[in-house]
C-alpha positions in Angstrom: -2.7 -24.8 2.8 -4.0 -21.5 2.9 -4.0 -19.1 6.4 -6.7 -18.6 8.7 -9.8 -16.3 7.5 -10.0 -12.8 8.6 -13.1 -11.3 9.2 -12.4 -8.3 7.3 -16.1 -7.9 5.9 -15.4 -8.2 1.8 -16.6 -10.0 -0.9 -13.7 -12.5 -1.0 -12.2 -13.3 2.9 -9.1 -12.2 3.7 -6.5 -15.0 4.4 -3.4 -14.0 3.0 -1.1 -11.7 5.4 0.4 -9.5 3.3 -1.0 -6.1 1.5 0.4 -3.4 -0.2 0.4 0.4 1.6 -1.7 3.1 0.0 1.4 5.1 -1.3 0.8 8.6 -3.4 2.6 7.9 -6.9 3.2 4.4 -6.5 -0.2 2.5 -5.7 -1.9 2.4 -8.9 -3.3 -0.2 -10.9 -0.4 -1.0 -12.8 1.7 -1.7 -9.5 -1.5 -3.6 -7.9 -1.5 -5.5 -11.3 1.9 -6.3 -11.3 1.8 -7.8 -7.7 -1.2 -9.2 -8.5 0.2 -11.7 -11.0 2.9 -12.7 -8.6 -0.2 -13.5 -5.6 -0.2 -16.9 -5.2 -4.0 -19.3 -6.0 -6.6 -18.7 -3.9 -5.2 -16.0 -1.9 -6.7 -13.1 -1.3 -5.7 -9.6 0.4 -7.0 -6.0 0.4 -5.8 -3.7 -2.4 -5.6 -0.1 -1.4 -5.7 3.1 -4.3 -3.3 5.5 -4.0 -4.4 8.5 -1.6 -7.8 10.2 -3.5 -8.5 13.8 -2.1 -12.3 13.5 -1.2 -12.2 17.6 -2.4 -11.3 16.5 -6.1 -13.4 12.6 -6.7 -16.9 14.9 -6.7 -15.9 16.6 -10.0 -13.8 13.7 -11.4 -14.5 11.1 -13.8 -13.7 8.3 -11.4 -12.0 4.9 -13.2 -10.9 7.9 -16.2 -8.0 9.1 -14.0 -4.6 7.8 -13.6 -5.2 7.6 -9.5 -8.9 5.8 -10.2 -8.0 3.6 -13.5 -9.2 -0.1 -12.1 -8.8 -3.3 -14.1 -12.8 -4.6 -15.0 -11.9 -8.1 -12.5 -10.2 -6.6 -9.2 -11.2 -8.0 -6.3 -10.9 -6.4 -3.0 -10.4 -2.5 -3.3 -10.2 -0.2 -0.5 -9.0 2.6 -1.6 -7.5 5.5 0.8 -9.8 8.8 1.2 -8.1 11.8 2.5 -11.2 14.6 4.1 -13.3 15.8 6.9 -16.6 17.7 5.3 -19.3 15.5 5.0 -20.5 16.6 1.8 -17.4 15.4 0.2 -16.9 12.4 2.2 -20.4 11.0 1.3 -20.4 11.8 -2.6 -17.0 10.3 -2.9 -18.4 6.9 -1.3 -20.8 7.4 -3.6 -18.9 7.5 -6.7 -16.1 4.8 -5.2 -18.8 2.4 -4.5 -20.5 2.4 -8.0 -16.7 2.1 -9.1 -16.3 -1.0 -7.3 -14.6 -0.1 -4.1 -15.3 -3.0 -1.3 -13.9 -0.8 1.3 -12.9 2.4 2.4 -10.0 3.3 4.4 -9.8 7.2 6.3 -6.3 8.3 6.1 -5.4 10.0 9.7 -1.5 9.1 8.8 -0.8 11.7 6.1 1.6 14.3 7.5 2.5 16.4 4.9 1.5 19.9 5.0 -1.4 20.1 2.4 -2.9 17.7 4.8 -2.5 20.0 7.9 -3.4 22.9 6.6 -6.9 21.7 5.9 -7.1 19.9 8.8 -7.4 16.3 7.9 -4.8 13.3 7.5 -3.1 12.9 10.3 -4.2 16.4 11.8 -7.2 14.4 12.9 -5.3 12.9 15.5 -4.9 16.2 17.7 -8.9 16.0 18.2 -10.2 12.3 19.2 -13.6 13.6 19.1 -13.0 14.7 16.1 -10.9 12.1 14.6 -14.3 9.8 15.7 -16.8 11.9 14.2 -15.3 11.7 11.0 -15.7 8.1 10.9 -19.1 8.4 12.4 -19.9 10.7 9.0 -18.3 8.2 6.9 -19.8 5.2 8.2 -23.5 7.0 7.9 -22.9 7.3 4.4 -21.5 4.1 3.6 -22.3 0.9 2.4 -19.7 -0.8 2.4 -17.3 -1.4 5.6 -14.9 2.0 6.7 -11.6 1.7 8.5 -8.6 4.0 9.4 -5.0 4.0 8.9 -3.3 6.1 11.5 0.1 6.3 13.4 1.6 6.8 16.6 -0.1 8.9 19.3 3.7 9.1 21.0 6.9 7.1 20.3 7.0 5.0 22.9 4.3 2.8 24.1 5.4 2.5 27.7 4.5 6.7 27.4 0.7 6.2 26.8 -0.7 2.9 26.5 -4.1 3.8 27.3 -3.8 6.8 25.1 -3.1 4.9 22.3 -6.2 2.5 22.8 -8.5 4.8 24.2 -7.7 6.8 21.1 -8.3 4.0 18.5 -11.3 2.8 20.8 -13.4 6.3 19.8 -13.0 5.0 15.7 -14.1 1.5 16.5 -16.9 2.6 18.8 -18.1 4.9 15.6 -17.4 2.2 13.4 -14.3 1.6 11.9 -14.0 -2.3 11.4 -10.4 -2.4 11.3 -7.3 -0.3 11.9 -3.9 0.0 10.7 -1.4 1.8 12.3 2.1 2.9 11.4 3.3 2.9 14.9 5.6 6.2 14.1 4.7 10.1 15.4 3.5 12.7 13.4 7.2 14.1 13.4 8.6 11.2 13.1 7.7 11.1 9.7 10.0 7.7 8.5 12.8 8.8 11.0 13.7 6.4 13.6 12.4 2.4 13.8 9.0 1.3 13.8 7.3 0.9 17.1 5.9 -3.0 16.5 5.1 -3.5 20.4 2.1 -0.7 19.8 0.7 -3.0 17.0 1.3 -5.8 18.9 -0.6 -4.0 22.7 -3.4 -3.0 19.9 -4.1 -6.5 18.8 -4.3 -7.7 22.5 -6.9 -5.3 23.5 -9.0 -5.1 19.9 -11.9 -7.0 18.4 -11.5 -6.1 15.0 -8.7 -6.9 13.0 -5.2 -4.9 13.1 -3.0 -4.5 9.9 0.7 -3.4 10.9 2.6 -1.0 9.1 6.4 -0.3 9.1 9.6 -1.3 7.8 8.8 -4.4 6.3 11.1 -5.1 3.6 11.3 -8.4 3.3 9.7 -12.1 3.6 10.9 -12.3 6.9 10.2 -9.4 8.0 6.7 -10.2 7.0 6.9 -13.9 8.9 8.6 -12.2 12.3 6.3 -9.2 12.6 3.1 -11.5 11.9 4.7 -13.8 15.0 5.7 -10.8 17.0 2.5 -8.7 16.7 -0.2 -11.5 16.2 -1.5 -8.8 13.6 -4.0 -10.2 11.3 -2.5 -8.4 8.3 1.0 -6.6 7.6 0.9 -4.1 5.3 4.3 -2.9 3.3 4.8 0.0 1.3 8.1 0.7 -1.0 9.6 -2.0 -0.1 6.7 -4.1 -1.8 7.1 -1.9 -4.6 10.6 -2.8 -5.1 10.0 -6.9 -4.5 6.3 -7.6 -5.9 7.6 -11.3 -5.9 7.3 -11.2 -1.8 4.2 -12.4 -2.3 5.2 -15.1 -4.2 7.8 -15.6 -1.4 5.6 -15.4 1.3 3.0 -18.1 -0.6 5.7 -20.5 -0.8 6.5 -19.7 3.4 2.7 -20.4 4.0 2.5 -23.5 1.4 -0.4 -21.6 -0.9 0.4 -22.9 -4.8 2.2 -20.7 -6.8 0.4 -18.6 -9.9 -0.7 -20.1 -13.1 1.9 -17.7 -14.3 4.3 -18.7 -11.8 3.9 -22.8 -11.6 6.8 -24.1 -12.9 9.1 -21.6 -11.3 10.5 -20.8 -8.0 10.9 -17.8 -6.3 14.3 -16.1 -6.7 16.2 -16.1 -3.5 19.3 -14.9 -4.1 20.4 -11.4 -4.5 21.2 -12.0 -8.0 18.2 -13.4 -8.8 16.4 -11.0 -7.4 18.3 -8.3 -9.0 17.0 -9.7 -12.3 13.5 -9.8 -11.5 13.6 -6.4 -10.3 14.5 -5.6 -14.0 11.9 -7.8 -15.3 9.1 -6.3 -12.9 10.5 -2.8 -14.2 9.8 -4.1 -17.8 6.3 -5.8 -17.1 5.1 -2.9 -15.0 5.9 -0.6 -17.9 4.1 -2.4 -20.6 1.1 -3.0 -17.9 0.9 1.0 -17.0 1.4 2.4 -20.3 -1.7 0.0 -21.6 -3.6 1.0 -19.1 -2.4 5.2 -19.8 -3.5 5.1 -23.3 -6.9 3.5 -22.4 -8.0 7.0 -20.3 -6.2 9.4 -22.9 -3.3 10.2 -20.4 0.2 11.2 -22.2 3.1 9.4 -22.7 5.2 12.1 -20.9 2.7 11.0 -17.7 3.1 8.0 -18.0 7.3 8.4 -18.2 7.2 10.6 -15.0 5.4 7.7 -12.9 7.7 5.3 -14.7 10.7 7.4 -13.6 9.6 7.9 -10.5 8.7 4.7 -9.0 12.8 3.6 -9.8 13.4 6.8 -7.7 11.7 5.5 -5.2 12.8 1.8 -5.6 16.4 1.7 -7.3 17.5 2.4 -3.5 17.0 -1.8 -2.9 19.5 -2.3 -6.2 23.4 -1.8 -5.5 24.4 0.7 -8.1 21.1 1.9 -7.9 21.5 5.3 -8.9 23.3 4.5 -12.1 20.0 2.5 -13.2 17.8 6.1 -12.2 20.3 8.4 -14.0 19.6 6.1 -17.2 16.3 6.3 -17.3 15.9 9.9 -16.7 17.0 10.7 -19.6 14.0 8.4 -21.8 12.1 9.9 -23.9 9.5 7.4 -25.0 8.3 4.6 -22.9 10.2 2.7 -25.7 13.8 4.4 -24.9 12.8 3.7 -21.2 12.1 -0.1 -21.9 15.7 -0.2 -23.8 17.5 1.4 -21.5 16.1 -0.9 -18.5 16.7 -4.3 -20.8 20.8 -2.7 -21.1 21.1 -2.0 -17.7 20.4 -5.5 -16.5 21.8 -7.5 -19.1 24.8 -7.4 -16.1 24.3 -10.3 -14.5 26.4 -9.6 -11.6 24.1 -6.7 -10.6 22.6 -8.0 -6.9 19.6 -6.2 -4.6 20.1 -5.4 -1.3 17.8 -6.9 1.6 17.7 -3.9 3.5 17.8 0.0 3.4 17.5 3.1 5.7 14.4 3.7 3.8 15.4 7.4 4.0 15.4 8.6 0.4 
């Protein structure tokens, strides 16, 4: 049993519901890998890059940097592009599309203040007409299908409706194929809950498919919002990051066969079990990024910092947590950090958590 197809425009059709979020320090090939190995047969999904400046990919080596490294068989890229000059835009496609990309997604979400300054990520959103002719640019120079990932045009949907749509109407009109949207504000940043009912008024007016984005942390989170919203994709972020196995838990919801690597196993399901295969991710994501570190000349110290920081970001799922990202701080070779992850979780009464404030 697999889901139904989504017309998503790739090599490979989309008919798994569940991607991963284009996150800055977390969404490189080592964490795509990793999920990747837990994705059950024949499913396939869209696999985003972490966010790539379109300012910097012009002069860069693309596929030689830690934020561009690609395995030689992965399917289904779309990685993230943050810009609004043409120029820049149009030789990054370039360079992404000879790399491999099979999509390209316009970050108008971004709302840090790098972004702002220059006038793109989710600064786009204060001009429509703006906001539309960058995707017109993109989609000139493009070969390869161009959507945007954007949020909340106000926090409440019974504010501005038509806003919203008339808003996302101007990208699809200049071309986006699909959208995704993070029904939060600008200043909302990750305060407050997500908006689901704007995903879900999106879908019901939209041709093109609709990914939703937003507090999804676990498998049913993943099974209510798809029923809720009727989006054909949800897309989760940290969360994900901390529970790769969710789509191994999610193939077994839809009835998709488990992994080669996976067969003979089943998904943990209690929060003991998945306490432990938090550790072991931690272990297998090490040895996956560090291979893949020393194969473009980066340093072991790099590599330790983006070890270190992606149990910052996901220790938070993990009662006792903290005790786990004081340990590791202290590594000094992705050997030490390896150890001292194996001793941490040789306690088997450590248990994870199914839900945070996501605040951290």
């Amino acid at each position: 049993m697999t889901s139904e197809v989504k017309p998503f425009f790739l090599k490979n059709p989309v008919n798994f519901p569940l991607c991963l979020a284009p996150m800055v320090g977390l969404s490189h090939f080592a964490l795509r890998q990793l999920i990747r190995e837990y994705m059950p047969q024949n499913a396939w999904t869209l696999w985003p890059t972490e966010m790539l400046n379109s300012r910097r990919l012009p002069f860069e080596k693309v596929g030689e940097t830690p934020e561009t490294f690609r395995g030689p068989d992965e399917n289904g890229l779309v990685p993230q592009i943050l810009g609004n000059e043409e120029f820049a835009i149009a030789k990054s496609l370039e360079k992404l599309t000879e790399w491999g990309a099979e999509g390209i997604d316009i970050n108008m979400g971004c709302p840090v203040q790098k972004a702002l300054k220059h006038n793109y990520g989710v600064a786009l959103m204060g001009d429509p007409m703006y906001a539309a002719e960058v995707v017109r640019m993109t989609v000139k120079h493009s070969v390869i299908p161009v959507s945007v990932k954007l949020r909340s045009v106000s926090q409440g949907l019974d504010e501005s409706p038509d806003k919203l749509l008339e808003f996302v109407e101007r990208l699809t009109d200049a071309g986006a194929k699909w959208i995704t949207l993070h029904p939060r504000t600008a200043e909302q940043k990750r305060r407050d809950s997500a908006d689901w009912e704007q995903i879900r008024y999106l879908k019901s007016k939209l041709k093109c498919p609709v990914i939703g984005n937003g507090d999804i942390q676990t498998v049913d989170d993943v099974l209510e919002r798809l029923k809720q919203a009727q989006c054909d994709v949800v897309m989760s972020g940290r969360a994900l990051a901390a529970r790769p196995w969710m789509v191994w838990q999610l193939g077994e919801a839809l009835g998709f066969e488990s992994s080669e690597l996976y067969k003979e196993k089943k998904p943990p399901s209690t929060p003991q079990e998945e306490a432990q295969e938090y550790g072991r991710s931690l272990l297998r994501l090490s040895y996956i990024l560090w291979n893949s570190y020393q194969k473009i000349g980066a340093s072991e110290s790099m590599a330790l910092r983006k070890l270190k920081f992606h149990i910052k970001t996901t220790h938070v799922w993990l009662d006792y947590g903290h005790a786990l990202s004081a340990s590791v701080s202290t590594a000094a070779t992705i050997e030490d950090f390896q150890e001292k992850v194996s001793q941490f979780f040789l306690n088997s009464d450590l248990s994870m958590t199914s839900r945070t404030e996501l605040r951290q």
